[in-house]
C-alpha positions in Angstrom: 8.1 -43.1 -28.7 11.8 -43.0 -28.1 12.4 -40.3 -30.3 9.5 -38.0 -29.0 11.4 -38.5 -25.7 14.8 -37.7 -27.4 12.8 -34.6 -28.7 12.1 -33.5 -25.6 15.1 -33.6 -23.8 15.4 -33.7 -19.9 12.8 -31.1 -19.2 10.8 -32.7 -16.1 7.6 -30.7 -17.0 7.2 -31.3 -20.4 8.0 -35.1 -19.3 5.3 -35.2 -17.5 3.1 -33.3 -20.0 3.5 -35.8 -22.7 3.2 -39.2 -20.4 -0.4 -37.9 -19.5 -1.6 -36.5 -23.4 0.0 -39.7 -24.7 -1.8 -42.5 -22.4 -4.9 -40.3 -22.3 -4.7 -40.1 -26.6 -2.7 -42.7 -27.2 -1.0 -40.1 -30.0 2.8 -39.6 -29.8 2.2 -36.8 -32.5 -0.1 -34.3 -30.6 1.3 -35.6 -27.2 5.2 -34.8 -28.4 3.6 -31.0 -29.4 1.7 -29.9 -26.9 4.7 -30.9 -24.3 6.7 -29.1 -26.1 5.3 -25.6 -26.3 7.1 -23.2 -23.9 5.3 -22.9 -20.4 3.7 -19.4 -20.3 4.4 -18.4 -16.5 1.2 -17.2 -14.3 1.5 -13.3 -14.0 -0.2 -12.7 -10.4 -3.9 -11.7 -10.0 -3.8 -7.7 -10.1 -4.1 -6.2 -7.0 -7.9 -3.9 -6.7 -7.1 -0.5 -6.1 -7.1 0.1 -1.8 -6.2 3.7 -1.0 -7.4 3.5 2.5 -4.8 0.8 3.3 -2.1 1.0 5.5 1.4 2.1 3.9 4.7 1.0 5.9 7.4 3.3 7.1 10.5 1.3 7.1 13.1 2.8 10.0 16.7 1.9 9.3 20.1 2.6 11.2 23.4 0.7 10.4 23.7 -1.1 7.1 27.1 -2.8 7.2 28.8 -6.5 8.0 26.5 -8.1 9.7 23.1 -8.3 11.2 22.4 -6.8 14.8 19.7 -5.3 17.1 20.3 -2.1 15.5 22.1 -2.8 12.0 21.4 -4.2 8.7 23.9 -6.7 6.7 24.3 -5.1 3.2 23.3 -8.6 1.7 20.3 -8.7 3.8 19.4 -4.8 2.6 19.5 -5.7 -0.9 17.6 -8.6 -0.4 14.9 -6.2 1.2 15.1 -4.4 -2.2 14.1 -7.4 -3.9 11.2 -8.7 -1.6 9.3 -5.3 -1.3 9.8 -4.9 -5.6 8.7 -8.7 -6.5 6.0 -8.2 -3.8 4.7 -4.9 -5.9 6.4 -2.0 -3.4 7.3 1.2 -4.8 9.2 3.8 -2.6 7.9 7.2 -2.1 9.2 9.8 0.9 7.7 11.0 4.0 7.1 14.6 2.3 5.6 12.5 -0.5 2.9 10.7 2.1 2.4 13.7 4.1 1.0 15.6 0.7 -0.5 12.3 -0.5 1.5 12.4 -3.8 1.7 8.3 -4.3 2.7 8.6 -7.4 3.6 5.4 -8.1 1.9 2.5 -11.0 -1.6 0.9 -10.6 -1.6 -2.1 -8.5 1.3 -1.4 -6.6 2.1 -0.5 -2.8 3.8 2.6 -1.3 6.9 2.0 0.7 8.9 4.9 2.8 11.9 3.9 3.7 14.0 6.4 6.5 17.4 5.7 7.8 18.4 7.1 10.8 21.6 9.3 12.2 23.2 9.5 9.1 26.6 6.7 9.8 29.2 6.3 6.9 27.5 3.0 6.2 24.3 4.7 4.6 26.3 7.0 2.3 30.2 6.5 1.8 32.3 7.8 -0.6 35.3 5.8 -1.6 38.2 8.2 -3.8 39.0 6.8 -7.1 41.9 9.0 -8.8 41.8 11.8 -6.7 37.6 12.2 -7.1 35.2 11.2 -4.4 32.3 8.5 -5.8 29.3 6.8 -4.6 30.8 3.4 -2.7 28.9 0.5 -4.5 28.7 -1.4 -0.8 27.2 1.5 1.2 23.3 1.7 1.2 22.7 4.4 -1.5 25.4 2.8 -3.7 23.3 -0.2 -3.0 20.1 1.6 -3.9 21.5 3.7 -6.9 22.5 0.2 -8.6 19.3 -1.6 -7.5 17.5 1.3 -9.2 19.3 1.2 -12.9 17.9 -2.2 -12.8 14.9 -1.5 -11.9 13.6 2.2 -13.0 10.4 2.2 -11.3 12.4 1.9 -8.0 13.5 5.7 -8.3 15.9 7.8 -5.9 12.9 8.0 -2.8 14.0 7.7 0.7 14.3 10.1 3.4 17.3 10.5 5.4 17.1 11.8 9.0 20.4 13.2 9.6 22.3 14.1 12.8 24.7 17.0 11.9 27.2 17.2 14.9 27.3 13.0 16.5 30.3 11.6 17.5 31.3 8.3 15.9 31.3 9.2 12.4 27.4 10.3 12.9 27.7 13.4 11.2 26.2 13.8 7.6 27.7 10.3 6.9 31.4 10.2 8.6 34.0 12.8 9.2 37.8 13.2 10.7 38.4 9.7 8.9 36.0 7.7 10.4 35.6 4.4 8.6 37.7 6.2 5.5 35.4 9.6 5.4 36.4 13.1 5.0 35.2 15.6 6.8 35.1 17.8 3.5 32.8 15.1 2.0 29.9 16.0 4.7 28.1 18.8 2.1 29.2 17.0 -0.5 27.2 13.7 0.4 23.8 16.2 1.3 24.1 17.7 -2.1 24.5 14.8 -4.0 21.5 13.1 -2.1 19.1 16.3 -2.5 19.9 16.2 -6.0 19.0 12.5 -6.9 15.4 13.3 -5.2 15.8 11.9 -1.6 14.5 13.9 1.7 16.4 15.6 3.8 15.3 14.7 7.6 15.8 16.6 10.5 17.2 14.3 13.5 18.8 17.0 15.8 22.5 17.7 16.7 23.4 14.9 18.3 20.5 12.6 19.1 19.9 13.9 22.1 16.9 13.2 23.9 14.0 15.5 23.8 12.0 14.9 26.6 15.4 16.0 29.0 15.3 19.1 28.1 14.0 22.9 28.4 12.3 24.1 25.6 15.2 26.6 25.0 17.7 23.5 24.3 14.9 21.1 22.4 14.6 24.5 19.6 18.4 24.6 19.6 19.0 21.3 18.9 16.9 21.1 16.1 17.1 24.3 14.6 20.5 24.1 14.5 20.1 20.4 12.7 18.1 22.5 10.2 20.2 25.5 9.8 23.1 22.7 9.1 21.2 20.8 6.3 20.9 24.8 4.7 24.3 25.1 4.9 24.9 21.9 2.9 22.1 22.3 0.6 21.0 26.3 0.4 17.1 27.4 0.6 16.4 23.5 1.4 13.0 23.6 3.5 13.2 20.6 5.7 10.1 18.8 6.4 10.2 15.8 8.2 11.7 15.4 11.6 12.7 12.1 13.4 12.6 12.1 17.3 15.9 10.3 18.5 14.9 7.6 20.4 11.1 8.4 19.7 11.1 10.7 22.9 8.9 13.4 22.7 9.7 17.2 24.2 7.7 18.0 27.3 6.4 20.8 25.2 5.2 18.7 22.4 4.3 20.9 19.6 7.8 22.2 19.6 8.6 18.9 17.5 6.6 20.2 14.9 7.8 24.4 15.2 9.7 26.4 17.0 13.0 29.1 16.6 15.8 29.3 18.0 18.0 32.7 18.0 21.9 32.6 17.4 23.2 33.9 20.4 26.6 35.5 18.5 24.5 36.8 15.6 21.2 37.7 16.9 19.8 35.7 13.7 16.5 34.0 14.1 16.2 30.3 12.5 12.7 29.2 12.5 11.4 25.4 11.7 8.0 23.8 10.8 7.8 19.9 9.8 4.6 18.9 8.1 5.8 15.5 9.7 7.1 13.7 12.7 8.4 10.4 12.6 7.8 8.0 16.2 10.7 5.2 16.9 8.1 2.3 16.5 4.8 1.3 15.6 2.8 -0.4 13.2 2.1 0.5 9.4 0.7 4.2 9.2 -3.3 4.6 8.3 -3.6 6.4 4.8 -3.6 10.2 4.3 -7.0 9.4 3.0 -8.2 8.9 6.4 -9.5 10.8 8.7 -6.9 8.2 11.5 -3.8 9.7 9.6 -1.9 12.1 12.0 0.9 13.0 9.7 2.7 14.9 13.1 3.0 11.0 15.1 3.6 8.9 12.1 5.3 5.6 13.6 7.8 3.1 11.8 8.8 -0.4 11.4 12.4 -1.4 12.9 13.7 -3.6 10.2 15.2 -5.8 12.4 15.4 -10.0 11.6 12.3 -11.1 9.9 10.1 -8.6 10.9 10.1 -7.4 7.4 8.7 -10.2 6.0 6.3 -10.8 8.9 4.8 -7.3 8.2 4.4 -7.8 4.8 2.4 -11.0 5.3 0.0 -9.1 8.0 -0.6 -6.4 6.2 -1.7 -9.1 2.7 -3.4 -11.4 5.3 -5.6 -8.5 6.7 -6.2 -6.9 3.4 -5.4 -3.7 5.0 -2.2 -3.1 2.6 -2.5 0.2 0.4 -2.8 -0.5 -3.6 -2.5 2.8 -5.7 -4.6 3.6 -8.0 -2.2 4.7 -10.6 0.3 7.3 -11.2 -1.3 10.9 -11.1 -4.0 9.7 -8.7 -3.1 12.1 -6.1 -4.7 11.9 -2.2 -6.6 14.8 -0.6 -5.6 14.4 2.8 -8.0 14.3 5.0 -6.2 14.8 8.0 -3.8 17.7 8.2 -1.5 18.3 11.3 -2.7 18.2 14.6 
């Protein structure tokens, strides 16, 4: 018997395994194999197919040093990465909900993620012999990495971007902020149009809507738009975010308007297929008739509020579980 224990080694489960088999059989043969045959871990029950569940819109704004009311840690947003994968999330964009293109692998959960005001802390570029590059501790060079290891986590987020805030709030730092050039700013757009994230209207300068004329609310965000073309030519611009989730006094001017260049007489029109709210609860699905794809509201990932939603929505059973990649939504509500 001492020798089937030598055999064994120090592993406490196979320990156990072979006390029970051996005083149960009283045989140190069979006991001594079956303990030690490799533990096959439980894969977890697959998920049935819910596409009328609810699908969370994640709202982000500082990723950094540290936790606060309005900033994520940059070890706490990689752990988000990890909780939403091992908890069967896949991330899709706003554009991607709006058309209900969840084009993700059966059994799993869509995820839109959006971060806000576009601060050097989202997307940073760090100069390595002479040549700008992706800085590993900013959020995208966090996501970009998180992705290689995982390739069903693909290059889908949408970023709502101010184009002229102070701070370092413009396309992702500029006049040295926090170490950013100011001829990075196209740079940064490009490079994220390219990889497949949104591009998110967010006004000039997050100014706030509901203060304004209807002359000034088209201005500021038709000249947001007219920026992200500059950057990124012939780019049509979807989504908008409302700064501060105030809404114009005119409210369908959040989802069109035009605005005419005063110096050059040019028109620049604008048309979002969707309007993102401050706050809220997990959106209905774009198979529903509830989904209003023009007041879509988001969760602040602030503290463990995360986590908390993620339990609701499992608890409920209202959480959204694709039925598999090419299993494309009709959506049955369109803009309102």
């Amino acid at each position: 018997m001492k020798a089937a224990f030598a055999k064994l080694g120090s592993d406490f489960f196979s320990t156990i395994v072979f006390v029970v088999l051996y005083f149960s059989t009283g045989n140190v043969a069979l006991a001594t194999i079956v303990a030690a045959l490799p533990l096959r871990a439980q894969s977890p029950a697959p998920r049935t197919p819910n596409q009328n569940g609810r699908i969370p819109i994640l709202e982000y704004h500082l990723v950094g040093d540290k936790d606060s009311r309005w900033g994520r840690s940059r070890e706490r947003f990689r752990k988000d990465l990890e909780l939403l994968y091992a908890r069967g999330y896949r991330p899709i964009t706003v554009a991607q909900l709006v058309d209900g293109d969840i084009d993700i692998p059966t059994g799993t959960s869509p995820v839109v993620f959006t971060f806000d005001d576009a601060s050097p802390g989202q997307f940073r570029f760090i100069e390595v012999n002479g040549k700008p590059q992706v800085d590993p501790g900013s959020a995208v060079g966090i996501w970009l990495a998180f992705s290689k290891e995982h390739p069903e986590w693909k290059a889908r987020a949408t970023f709502c971007m101010l184009s002229g805030g102070a701070s370092g709030h413009n396309f992702f730092g500029d006049r040295g902020i926090e170490g950013q050039k100011t001829a990075w700013r196209h740079e940064k757009v490009r490079f994220l149009a390219e990889q497949g994230f949104e591009l998110c209207a967010h006004t000039l300068w997050h100014a706030n809507l509901s203060k304004y004329s209807d002359a000034v609310v088209q201005e500021q965000i038709a000249r947001n738009v007219l920026a992200i073309d500059s950057a990124v030519a012939g780019y049509t611009v979807r989504t908008l975010a409302l700064p501060l989730g105030e809404w114009p006094k005119n409210r369908p001017l959040a989802w069109a308007g035009v605005w005419r260049d005063p110096k050059t007489g040019k028109e620049v029109r604008y048309a979002f297929d969707g309007v993102l709210e401050v706050s809220g609860a997990p959106v209905p699905s774009p198979a529903t008739a509830q989904f209003n794809p023009h007041s879509l509201q988001r969760v602040q990932v602030v503290g463990n509020e995360l986590e908390r939603m993620l339990d609701q929505l499992d608890r409920s059973g209202a959480r959204f579980v694709s039925a598999g990649t090419g299993a494309k939504i009709r959506p049955q509500s369109r803009n309102r």
